[in-house]
MITIPA-561953 format. One record per atom (N, C-alpha, C, O): x, y negated, z; residue number from 1; atom name. Coordinates in Angstrom, 3 decimals. Example, Ala and Ser with C-alpha at 12.3 -4.5 7.8 and 13.67 -1.06 7.14 Angstrom:
BEGIN
GUMAR        xx        yy        zz    i  at
GUMAR    13.190     5.690     7.800    1   N
GUMAR    12.300     4.500     7.800    1  CA
GUMAR    13.200     3.300     7.800    1   C
GUMAR    14.236     3.319     8.465    1   O
GUMAR    12.850     2.250     7.080    2   N
GUMAR    13.670     1.060     7.140    2  CA
GUMAR    12.900    -0.030     7.870    2   C
GUMAR    13.409    -1.138     8.039    2   O
***
This chain:
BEGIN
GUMAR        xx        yy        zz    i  at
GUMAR     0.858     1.168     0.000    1   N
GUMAR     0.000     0.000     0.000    1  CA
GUMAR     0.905    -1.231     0.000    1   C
GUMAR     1.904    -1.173     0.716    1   O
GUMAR     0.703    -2.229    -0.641    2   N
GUMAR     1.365    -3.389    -1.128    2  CA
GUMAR     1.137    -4.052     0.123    2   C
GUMAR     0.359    -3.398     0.817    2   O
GUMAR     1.554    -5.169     0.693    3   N
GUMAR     1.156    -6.065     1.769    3  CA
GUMAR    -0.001    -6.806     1.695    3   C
GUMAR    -0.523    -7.511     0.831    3   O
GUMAR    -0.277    -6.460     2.847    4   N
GUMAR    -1.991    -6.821     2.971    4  CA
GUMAR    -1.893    -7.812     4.136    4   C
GUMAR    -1.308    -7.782     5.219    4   O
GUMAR    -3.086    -9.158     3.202    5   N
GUMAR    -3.213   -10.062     4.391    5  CA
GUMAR    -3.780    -9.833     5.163    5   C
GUMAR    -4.042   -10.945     5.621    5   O
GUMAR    -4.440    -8.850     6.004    6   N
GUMAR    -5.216    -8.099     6.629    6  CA
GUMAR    -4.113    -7.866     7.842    6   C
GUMAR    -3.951    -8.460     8.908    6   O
GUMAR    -3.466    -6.824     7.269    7   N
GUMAR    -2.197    -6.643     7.908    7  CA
GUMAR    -1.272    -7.850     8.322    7   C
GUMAR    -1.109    -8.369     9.426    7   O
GUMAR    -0.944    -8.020     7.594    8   N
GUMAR    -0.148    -9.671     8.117    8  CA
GUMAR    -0.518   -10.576     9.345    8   C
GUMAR     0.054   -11.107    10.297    8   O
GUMAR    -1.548   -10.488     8.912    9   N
GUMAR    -2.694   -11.477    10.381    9  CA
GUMAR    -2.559   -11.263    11.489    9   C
GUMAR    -2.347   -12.108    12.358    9   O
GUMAR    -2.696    -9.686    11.682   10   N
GUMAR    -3.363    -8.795    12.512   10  CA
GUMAR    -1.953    -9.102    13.216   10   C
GUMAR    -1.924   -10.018    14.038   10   O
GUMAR    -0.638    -8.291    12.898   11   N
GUMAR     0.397    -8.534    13.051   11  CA
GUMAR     0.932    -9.803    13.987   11   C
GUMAR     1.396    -9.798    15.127   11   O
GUMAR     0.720   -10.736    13.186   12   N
GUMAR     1.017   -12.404    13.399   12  CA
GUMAR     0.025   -12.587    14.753   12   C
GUMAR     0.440   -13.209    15.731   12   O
GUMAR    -0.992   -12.134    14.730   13   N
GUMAR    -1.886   -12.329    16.115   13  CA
GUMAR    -1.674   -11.390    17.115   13   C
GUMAR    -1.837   -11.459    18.333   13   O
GUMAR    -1.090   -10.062    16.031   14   N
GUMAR    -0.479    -9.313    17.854   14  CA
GUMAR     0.559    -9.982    18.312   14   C
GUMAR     0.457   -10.120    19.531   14   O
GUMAR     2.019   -10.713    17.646   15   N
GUMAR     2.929   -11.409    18.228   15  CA
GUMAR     2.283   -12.784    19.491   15   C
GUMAR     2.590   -12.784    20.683   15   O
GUMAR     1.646   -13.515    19.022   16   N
GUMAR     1.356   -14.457    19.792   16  CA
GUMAR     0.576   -13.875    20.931   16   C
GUMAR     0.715   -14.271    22.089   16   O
GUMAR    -0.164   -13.019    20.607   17   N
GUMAR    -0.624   -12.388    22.077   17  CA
GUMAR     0.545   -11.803    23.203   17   C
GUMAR     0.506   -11.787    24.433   17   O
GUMAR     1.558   -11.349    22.275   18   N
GUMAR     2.479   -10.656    23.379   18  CA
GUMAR     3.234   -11.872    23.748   18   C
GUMAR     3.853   -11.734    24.803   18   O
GUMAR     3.370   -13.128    23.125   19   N
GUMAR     4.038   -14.213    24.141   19  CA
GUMAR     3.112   -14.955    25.074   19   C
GUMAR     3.459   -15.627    26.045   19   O
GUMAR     2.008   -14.762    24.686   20   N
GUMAR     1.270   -15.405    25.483   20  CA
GUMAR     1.137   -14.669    26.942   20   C
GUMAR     1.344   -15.184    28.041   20   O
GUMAR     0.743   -13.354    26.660   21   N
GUMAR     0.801   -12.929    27.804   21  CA
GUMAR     1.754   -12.427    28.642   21   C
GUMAR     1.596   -11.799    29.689   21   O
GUMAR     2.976   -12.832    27.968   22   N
GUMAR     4.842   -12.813    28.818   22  CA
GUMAR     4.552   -14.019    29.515   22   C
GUMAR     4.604   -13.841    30.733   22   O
GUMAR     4.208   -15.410    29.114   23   N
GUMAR     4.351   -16.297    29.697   23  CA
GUMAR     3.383   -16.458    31.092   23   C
GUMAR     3.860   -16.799    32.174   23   O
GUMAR     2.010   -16.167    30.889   24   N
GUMAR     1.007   -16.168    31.549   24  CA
GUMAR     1.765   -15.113    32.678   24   C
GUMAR     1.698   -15.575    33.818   24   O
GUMAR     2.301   -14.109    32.611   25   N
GUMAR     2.769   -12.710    33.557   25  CA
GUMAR     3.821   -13.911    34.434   25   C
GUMAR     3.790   -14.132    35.645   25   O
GUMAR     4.961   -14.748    33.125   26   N
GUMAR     5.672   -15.338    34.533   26  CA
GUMAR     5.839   -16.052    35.305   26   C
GUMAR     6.640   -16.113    36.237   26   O
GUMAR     4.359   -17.229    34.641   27   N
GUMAR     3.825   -18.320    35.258   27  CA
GUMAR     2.841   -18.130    36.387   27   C
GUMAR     2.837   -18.800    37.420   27   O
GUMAR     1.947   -17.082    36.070   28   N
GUMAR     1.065   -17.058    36.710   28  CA
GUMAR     0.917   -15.289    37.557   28   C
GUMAR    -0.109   -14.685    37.870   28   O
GUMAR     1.828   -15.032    37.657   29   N
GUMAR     1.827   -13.249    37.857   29  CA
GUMAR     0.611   -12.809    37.937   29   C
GUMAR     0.222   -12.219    38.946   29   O
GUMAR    -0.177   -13.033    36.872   30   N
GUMAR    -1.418   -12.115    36.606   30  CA
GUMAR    -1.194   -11.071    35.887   30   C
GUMAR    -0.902   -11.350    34.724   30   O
GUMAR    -1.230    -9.567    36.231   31   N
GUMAR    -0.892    -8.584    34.786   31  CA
GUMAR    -2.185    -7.766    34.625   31   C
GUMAR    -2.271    -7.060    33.621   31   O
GUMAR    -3.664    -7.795    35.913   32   N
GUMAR    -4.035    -6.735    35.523   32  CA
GUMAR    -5.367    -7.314    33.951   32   C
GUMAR    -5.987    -6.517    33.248   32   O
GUMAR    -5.412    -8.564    33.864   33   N
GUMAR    -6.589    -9.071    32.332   33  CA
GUMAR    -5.312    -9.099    31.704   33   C
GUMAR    -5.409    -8.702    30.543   33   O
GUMAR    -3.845    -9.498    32.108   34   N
GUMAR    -3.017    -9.880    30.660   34  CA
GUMAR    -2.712    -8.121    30.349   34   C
GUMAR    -2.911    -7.833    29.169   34   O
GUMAR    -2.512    -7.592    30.746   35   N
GUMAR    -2.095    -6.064    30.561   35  CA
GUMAR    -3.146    -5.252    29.839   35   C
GUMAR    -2.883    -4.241    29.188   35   O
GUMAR    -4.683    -5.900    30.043   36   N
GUMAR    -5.970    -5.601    29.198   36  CA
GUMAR    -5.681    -5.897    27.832   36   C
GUMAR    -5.637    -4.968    27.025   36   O
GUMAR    -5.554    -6.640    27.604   37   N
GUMAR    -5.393    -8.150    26.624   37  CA
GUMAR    -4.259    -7.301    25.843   37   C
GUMAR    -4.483    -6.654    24.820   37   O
GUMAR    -3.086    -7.402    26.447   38   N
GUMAR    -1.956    -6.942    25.478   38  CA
GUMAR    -2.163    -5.906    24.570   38   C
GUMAR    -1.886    -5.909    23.370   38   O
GUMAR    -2.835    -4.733    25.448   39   N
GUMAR    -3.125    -3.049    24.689   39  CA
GUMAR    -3.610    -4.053    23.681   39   C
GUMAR    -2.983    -4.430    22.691   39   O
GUMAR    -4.912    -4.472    24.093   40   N
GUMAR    -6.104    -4.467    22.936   40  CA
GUMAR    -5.504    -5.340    21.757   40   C
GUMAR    -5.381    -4.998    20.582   40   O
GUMAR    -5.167    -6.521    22.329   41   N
GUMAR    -4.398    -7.373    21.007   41  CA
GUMAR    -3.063    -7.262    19.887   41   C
GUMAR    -2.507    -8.048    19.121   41   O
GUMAR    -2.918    -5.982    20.223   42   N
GUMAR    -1.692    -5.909    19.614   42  CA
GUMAR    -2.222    -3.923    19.472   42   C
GUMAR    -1.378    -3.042    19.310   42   O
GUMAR    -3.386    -3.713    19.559   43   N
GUMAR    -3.675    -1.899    19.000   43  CA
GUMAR    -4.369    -2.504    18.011   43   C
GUMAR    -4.938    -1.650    17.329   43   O
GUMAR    -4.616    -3.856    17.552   44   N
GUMAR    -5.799    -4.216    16.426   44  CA
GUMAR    -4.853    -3.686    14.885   44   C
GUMAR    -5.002    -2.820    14.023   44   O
GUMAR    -3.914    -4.712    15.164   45   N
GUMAR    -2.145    -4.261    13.832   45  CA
GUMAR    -2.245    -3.271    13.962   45   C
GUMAR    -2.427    -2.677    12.899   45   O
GUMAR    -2.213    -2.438    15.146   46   N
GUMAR    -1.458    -0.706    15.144   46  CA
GUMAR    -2.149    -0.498    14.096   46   C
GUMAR    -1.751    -0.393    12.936   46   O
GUMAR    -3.764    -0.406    14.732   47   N
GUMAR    -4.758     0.346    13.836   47  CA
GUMAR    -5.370     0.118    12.229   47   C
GUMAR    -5.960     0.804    11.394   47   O
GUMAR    -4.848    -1.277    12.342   48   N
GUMAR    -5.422    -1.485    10.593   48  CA
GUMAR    -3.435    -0.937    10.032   48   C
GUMAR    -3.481    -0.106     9.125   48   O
GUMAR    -2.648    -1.133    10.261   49   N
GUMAR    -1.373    -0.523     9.771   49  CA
GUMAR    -1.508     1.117     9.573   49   C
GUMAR    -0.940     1.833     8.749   49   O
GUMAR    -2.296     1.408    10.437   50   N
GUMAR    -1.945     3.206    10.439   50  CA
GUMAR    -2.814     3.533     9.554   50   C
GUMAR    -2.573     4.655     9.108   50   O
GUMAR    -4.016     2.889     8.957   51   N
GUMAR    -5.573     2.848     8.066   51  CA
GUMAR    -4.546     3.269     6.767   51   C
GUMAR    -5.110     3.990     5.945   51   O
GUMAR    -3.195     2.948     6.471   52   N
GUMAR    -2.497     2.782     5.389   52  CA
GUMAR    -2.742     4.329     5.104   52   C
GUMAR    -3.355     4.979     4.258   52   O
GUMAR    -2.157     4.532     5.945   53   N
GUMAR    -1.938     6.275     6.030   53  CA
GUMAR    -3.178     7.363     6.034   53   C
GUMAR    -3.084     8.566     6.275   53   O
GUMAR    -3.991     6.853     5.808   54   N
GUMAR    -5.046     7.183     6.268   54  CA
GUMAR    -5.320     8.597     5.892   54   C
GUMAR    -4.233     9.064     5.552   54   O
GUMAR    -6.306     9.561     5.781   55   N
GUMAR    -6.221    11.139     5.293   55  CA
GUMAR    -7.304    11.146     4.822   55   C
GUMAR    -8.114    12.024     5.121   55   O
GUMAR    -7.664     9.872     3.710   56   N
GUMAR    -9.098    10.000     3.192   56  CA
GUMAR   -10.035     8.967     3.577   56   C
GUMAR    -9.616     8.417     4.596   56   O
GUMAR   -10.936     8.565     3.250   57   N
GUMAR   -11.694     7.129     3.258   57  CA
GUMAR   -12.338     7.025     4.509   57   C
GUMAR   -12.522     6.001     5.166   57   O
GUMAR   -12.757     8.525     4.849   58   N
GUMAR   -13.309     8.605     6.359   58  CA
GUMAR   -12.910     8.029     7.041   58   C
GUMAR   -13.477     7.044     7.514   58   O
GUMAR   -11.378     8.568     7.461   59   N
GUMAR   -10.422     8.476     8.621   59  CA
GUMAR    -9.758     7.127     8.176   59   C
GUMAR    -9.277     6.647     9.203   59   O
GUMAR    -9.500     6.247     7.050   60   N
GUMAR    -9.334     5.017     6.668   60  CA
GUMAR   -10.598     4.164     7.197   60   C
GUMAR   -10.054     3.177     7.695   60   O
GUMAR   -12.147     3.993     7.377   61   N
GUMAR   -12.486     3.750     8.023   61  CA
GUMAR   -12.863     3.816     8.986   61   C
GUMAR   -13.505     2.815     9.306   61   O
GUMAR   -12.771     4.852     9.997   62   N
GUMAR   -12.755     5.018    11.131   62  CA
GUMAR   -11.554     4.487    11.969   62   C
GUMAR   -11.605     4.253    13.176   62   O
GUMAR   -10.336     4.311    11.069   63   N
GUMAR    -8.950     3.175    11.860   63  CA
GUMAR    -9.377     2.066    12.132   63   C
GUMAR    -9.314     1.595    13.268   63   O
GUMAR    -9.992     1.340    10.916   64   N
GUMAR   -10.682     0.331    10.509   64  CA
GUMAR   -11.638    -0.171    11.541   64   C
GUMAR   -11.320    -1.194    12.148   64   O
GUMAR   -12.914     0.493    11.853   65   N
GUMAR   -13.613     0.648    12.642   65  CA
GUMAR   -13.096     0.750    13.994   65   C
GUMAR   -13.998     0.211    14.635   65   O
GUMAR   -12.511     0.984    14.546   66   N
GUMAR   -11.542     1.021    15.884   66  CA
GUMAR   -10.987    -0.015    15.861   66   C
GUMAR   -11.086    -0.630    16.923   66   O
GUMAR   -10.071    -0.806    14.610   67   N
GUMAR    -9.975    -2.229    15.028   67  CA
GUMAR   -10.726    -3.134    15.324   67   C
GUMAR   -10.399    -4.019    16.116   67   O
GUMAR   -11.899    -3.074    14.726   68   N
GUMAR   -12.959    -3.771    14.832   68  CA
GUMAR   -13.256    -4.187    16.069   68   C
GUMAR   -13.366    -5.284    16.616   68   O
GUMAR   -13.370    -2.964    16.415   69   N
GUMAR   -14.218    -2.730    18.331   69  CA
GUMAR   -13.036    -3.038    19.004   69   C
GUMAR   -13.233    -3.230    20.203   69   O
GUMAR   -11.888    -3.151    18.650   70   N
GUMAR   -10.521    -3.485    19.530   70  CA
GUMAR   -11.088    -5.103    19.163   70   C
GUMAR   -11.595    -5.630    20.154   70   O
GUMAR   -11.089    -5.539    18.539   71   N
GUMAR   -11.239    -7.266    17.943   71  CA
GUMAR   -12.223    -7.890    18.926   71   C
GUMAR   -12.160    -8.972    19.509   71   O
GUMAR   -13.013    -7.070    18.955   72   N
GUMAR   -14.571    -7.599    19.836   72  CA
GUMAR   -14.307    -7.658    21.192   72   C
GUMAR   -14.771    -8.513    21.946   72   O
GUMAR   -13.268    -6.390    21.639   73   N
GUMAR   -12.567    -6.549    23.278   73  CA
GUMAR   -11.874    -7.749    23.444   73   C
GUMAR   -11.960    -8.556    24.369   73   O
GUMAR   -11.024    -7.782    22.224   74   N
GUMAR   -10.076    -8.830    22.445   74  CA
GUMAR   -10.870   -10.289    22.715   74   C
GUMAR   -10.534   -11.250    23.408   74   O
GUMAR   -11.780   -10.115    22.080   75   N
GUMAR   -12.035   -11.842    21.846   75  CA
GUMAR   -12.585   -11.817    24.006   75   C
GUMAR   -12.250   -12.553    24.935   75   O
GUMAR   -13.479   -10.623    23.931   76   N
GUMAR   -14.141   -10.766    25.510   76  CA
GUMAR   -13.017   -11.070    26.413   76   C
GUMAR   -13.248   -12.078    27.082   76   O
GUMAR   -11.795   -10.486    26.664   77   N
GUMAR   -10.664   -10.989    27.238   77  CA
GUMAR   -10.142   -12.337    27.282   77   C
GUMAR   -10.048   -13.071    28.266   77   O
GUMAR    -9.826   -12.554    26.122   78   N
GUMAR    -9.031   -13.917    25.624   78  CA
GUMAR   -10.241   -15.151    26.187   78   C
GUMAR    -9.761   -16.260    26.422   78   O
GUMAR   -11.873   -14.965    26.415   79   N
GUMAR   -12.727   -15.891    26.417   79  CA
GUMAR   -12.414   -15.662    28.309   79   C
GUMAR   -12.429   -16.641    29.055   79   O
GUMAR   -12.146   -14.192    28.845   80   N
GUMAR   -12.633   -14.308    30.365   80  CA
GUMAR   -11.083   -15.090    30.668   80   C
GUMAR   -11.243   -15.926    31.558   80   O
GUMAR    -9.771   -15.052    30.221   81   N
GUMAR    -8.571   -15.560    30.610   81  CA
GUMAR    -8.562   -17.073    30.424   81   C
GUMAR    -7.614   -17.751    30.820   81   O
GUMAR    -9.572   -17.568    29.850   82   N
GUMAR    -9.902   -19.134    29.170   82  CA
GUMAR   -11.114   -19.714    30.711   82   C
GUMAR   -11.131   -20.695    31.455   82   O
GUMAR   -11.846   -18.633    30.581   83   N
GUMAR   -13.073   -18.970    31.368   83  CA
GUMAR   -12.140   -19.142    33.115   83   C
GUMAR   -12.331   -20.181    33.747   83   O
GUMAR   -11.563   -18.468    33.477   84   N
GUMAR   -10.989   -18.277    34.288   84  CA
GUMAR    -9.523   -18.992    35.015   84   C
GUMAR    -8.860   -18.688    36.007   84   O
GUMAR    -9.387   -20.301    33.773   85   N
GUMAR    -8.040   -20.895    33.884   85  CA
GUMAR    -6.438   -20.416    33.460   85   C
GUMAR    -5.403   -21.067    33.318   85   O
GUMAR    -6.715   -19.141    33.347   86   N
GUMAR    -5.735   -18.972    33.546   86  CA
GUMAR    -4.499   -19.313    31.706   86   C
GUMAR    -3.283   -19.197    31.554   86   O
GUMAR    -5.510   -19.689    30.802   87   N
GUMAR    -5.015   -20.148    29.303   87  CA
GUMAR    -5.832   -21.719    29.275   87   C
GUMAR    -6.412   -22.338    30.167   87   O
GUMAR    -5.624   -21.977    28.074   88   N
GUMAR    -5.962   -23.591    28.511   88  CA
GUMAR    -6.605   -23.677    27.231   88   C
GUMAR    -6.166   -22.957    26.334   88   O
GUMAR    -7.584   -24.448    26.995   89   N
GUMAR    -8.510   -24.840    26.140   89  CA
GUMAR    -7.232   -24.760    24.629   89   C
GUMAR    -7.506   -23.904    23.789   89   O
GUMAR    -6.537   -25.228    24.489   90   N
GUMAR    -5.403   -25.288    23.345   90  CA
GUMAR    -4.528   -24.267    22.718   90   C
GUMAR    -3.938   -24.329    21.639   90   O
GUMAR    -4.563   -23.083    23.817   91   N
GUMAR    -4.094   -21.829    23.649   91  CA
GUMAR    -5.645   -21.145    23.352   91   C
GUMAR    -5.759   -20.959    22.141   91   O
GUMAR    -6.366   -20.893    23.799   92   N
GUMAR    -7.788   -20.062    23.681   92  CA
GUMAR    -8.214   -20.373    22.361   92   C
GUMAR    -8.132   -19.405    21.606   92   O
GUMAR    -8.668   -21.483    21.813   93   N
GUMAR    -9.295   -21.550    20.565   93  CA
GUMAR    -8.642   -21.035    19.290   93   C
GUMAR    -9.139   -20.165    18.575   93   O
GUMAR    -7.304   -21.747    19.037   94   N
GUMAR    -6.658   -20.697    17.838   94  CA
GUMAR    -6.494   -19.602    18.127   94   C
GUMAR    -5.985   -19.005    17.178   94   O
GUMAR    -6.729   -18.702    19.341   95   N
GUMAR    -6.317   -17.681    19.281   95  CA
GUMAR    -8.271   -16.311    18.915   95   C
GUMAR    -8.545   -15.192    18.482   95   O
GUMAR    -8.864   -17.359    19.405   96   N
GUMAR   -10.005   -17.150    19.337   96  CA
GUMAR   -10.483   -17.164    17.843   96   C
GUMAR   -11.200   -16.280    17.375   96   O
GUMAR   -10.107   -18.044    17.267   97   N
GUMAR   -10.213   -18.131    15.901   97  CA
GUMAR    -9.289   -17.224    15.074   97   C
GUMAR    -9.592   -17.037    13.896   97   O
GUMAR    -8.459   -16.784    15.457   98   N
GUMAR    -7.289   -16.039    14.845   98  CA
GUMAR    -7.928   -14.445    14.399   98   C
GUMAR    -7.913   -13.798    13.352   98   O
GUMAR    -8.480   -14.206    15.772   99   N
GUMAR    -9.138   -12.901    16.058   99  CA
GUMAR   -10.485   -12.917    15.429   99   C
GUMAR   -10.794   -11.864    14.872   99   O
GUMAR   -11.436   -13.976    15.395  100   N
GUMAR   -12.635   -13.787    14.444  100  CA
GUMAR   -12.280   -13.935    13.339  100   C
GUMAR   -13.256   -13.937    12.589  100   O
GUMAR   -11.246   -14.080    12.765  101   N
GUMAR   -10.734   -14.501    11.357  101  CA
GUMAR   -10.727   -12.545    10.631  101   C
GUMAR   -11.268   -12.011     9.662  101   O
GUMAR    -9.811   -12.049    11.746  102   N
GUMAR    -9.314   -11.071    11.243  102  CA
GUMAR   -10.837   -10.010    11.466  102   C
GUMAR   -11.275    -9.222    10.628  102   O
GUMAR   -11.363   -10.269    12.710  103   N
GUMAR   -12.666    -9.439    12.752  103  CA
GUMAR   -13.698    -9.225    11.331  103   C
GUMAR   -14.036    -8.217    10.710  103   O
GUMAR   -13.956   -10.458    11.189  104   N
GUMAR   -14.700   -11.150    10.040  104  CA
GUMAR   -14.139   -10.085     8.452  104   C
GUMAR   -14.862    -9.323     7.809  104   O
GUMAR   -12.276   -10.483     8.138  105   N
GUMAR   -11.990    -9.822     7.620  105  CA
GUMAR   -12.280    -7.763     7.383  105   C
GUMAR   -12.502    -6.940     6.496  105   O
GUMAR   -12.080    -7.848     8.787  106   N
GUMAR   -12.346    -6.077     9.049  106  CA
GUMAR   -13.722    -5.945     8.620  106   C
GUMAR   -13.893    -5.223     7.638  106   O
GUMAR   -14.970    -6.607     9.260  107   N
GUMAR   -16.438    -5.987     8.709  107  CA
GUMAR   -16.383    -6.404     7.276  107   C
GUMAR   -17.562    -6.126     7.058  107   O
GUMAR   -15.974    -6.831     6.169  108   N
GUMAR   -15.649    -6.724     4.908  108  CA
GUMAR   -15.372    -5.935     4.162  108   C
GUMAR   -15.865    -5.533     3.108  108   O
GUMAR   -13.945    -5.529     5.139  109   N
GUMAR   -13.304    -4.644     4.102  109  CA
GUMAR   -13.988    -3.090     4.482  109   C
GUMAR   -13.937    -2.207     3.625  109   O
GUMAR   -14.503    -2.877     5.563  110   N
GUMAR   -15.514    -1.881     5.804  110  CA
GUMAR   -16.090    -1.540     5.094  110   C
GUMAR   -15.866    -0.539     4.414  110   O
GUMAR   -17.639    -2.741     4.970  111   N
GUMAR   -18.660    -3.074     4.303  111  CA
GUMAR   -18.192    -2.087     2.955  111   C
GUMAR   -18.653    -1.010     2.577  111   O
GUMAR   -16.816    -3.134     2.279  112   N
GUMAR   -16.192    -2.843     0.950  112  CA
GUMAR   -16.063    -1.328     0.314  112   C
GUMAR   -16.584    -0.783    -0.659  112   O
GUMAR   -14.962    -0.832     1.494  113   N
GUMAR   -14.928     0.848     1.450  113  CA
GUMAR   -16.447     1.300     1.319  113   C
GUMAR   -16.730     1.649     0.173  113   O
GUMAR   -17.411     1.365     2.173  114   N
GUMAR   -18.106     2.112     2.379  114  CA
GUMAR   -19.173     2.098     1.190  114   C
GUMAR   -19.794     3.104     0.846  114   O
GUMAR   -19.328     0.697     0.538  115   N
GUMAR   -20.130     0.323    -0.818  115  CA
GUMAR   -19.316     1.309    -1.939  115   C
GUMAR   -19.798     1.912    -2.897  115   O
GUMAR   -17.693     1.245    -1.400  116   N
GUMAR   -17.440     1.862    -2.624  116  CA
GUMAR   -17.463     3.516    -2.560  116   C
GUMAR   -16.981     4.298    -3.378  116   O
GUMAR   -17.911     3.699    -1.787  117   N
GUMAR   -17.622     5.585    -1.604  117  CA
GUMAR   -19.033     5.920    -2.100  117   C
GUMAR   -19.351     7.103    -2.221  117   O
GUMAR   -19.831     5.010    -2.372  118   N
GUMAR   -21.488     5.646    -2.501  118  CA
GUMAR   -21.703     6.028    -4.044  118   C
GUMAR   -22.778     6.497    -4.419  118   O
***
C-alpha cells in the first residue's frame, strides 16, 4: 500500500498524544486518564497501519472498525482531561479536531470498502 493520508494522520496524532501525555505525567503526575489516553491514542495508527496487512476485506475492516471505536474513546478521554483541567482549552481543541478529522476519515473509508464488496 502506497502512503496513505489516513495513515499519516493517525500517526502524526499518535505522536502528539504521546508528548502530550509525557508532559502532563511530569507536570502534573497524573498517569491513571493519561495512561488511558496513550493506549487508545496511539492503537488508532497501530490499527489502521496493520488494516495494510489485512487477510481480506473482512479483517481489513474489522482493523478499521476497531480504530474507529478506539477514535470515539479517544475523543471521551481527551474531552474528560480538558473537562478536568488537567489540558488547557489550546491543547484540547486541535487535538479534538485532529481525532474527528481522522474518525470522520475512518467511517468513509468503511462506508467505501463495504459499498465496494457488494
Amino acid at each position: 500500500m502506497s502512503e496513505s493520508i489516513l495513515r499519516n494522520k493517525s500517526k502524526e496524532f499518535a505522536k502528539q498524544i504521546v508528548y502530550m501525555c509525557r508532559d502532563i505525567k511530569a507536570n502534573a503526575r497524573e498517569s491513571v486518564l493519561t495512561n488511558q489516553l496513550l493506549r487508545l491514542g496511539t492503537s488508532i495508527g497501530a490499527n489502521i497501519h496493520e488494516a495494510q496487512y489485512a487477510q481480506g476485506k473482512k479483517d481489513f475492516i474489522s482493523k478499521l472498525e476497531i480504530a474507529q471505536k478506539e477514535c470515539f474513546e479517544t475523543e471521551y478521554w481527551l474531552e474528560l482531561l480538558f473537562e478536568t483541567g488537567y489540558i488547557s482549552e489550546t491543547v484540547y481543541k486541535p487535538l479534538q479536531n485532529q481525532c474527528g478529522t481522522i474518525r470522520r476519515m475512518l467511517i468513509s473509508s468503511i462506508n467505501t470498502v463495504k459499498k465496494n464488496d457488494k
